[in-house]
C-alpha positions in Angstrom: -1.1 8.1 19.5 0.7 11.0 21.6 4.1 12.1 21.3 4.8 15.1 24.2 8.2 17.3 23.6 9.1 19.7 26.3 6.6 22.7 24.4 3.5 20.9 23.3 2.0 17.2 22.7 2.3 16.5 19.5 -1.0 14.6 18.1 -0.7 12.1 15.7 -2.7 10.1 13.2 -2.2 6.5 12.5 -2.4 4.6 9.0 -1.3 1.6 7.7 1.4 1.6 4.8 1.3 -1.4 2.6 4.9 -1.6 0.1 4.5 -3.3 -2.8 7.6 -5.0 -4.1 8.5 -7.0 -7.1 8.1 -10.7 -6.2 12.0 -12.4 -6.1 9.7 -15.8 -7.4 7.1 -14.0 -10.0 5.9 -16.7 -12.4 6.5 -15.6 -15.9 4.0 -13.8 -18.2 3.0 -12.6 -21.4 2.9 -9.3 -22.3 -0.8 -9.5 -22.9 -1.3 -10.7 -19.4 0.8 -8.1 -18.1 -1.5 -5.8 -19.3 -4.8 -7.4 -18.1 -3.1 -7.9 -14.6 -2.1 -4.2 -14.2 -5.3 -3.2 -15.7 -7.3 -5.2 -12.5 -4.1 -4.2 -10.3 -5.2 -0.6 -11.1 -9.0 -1.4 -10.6 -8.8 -2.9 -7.1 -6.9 -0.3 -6.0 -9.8 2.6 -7.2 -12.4 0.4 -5.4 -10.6 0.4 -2.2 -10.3 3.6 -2.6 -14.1 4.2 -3.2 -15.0 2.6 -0.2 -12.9 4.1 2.1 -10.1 2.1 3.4 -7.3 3.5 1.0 -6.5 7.4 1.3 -3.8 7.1 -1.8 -2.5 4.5 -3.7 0.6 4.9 -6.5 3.6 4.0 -8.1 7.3 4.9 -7.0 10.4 6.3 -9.2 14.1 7.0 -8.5 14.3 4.7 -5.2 17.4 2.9 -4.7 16.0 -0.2 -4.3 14.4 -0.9 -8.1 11.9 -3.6 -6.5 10.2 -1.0 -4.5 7.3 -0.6 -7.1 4.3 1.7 -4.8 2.5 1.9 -1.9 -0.9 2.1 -0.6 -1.5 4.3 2.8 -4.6 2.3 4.1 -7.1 3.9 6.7 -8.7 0.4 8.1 -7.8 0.8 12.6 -6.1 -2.8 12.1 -2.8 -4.2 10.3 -4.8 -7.5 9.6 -7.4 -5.9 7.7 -5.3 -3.5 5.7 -3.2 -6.7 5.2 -6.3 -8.7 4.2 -7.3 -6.2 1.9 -3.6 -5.6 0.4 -3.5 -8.7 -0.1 -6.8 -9.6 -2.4 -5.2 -7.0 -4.7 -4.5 -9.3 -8.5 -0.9 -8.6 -8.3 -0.2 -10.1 -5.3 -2.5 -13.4 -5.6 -0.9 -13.3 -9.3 2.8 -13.5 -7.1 3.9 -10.7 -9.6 4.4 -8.4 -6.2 5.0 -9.3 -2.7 3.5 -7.1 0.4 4.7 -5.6 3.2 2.5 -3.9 5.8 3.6 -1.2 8.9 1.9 1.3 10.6 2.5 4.9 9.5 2.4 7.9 11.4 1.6 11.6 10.2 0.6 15.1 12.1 -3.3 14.9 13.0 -5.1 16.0 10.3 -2.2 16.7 7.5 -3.7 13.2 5.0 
């Protein structure tokens, strides 16, 4: 994507942002599987990021809105797969955290 001002085209890159929120409906659990979710939550995350189709991944602090928990920024060329793969990720097929998935837009070349 191309964005022109009156000086210069401005090139841009394209990504796709996946928010992770607190589920409003999150079944309740244990401490213990707390743990073991976060721990695979964590590990699904570093694999997509091995292969390729996550740039970063982490967690969020000081937002306004508390449910806002983190965000992946997903390098995939579709919203369906970055959605597809978002949404394999334990937390979310757990219900503990719900998904939402946009396109993102940077400077060529600054990620």
């Amino acid at each position: 994507m191309s964005q022109a001002n009156e000086e210069s085209p401005i090139e841009l890159d394209r990504f796709e942002l996946a928010l992770l929120k607190r589920s409003t409906s999150s079944p309740p659990f244990t401490e213990e599987e707390l743990e073991q979710l976060q721990a695979r939550h964590i590990a699904h995350l570093q694999e997509q990021t091995r292969l390729g189709h996550i740039r970063v991944a982490g967690p969020v602090d000081e937002q306004r809105d508390e449910s806002l928990r983190g965000l992946s920024l997903y390098q995939t060329g579709s919203l369906e797969r970055a959605r597809e793969l978002a949404s394999a990720d334990p937390s979310v097929v757990a219900g503990r955290l719900e998904l939402d998935v946009m396109f993102f837009y940077c400077p060529k070349g600054s990620i």
